[in-house]
C-alpha positions in Angstrom: -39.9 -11.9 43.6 -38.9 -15.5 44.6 -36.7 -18.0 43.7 -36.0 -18.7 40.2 -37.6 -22.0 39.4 -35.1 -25.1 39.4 -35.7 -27.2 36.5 -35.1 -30.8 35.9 -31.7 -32.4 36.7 -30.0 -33.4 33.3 -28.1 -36.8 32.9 -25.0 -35.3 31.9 -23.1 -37.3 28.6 -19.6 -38.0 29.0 -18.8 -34.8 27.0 -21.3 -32.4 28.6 -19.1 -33.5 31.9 -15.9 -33.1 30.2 -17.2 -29.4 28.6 -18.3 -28.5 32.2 -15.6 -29.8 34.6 -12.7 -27.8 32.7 -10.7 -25.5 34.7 -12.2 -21.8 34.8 -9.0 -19.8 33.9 -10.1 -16.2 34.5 -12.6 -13.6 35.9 -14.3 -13.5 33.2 -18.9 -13.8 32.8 -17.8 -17.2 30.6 -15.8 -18.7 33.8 -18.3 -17.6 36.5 -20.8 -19.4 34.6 -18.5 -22.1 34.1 -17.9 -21.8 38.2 -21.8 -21.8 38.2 -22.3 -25.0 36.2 -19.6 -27.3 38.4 -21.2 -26.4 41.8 -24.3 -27.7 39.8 -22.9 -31.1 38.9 -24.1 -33.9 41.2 -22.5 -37.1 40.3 -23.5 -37.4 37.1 -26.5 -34.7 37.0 -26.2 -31.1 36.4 -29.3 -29.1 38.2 -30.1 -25.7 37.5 -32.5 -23.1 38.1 -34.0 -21.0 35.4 -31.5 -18.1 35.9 -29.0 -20.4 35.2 -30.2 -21.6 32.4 -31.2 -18.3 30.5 -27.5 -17.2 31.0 -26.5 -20.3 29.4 -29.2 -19.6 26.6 -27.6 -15.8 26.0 -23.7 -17.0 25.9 -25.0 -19.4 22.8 -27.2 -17.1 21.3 -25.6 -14.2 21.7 -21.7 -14.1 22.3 -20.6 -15.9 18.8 -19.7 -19.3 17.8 -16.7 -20.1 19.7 -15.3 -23.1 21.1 -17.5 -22.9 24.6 -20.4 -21.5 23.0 -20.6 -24.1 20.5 -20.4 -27.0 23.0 -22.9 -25.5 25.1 -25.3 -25.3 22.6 -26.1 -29.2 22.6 -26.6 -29.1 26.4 -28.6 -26.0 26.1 -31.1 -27.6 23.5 -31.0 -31.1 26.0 -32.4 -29.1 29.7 -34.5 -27.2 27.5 -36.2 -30.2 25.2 -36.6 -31.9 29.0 -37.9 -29.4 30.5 -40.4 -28.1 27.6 -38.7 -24.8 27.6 
């Protein structure tokens, strides 16, 4: 098995940079993603591989409809409407 597949860097908005560059209180799977998702920033580009982004796909599909969740969704939908996913 290789490496996951890195998909196309995404021009991050204003608040997709805010949501992302938040301090990661915690040990928690939310803040190592979170951890994750600011080494991925680059200027003003977030790149990620497909692992990345199917862990991002889970936390808004399947961990409720909170406050992280919920502003992830929008960035969710944006990699995968560039990326035909």
């Amino acid at each position: 098995m290789g490496k996951p597949r890195k998909l196309k860097a995404h021009k991050l908005t204003k608040e997709e940079f805010e949501l992302i560059a938040r301090p990661a209180i915690g040990q928690g799977g939310m803040q190592s993603l979170l951890r994750k998702l600011q080494a991925s920033v680059h200027k003003d580009e977030l790149a990620v591989d497909e692992e990345t982004f199917e862990k991002m796909k889970r936390y808004v599909e399947e961990y409720g409809s909170g406050g992280f969740q919920g502003r992830l969704r929008g960035l969710v939908e944006a990699i995968a409407a560039e990326n035909a996913l």
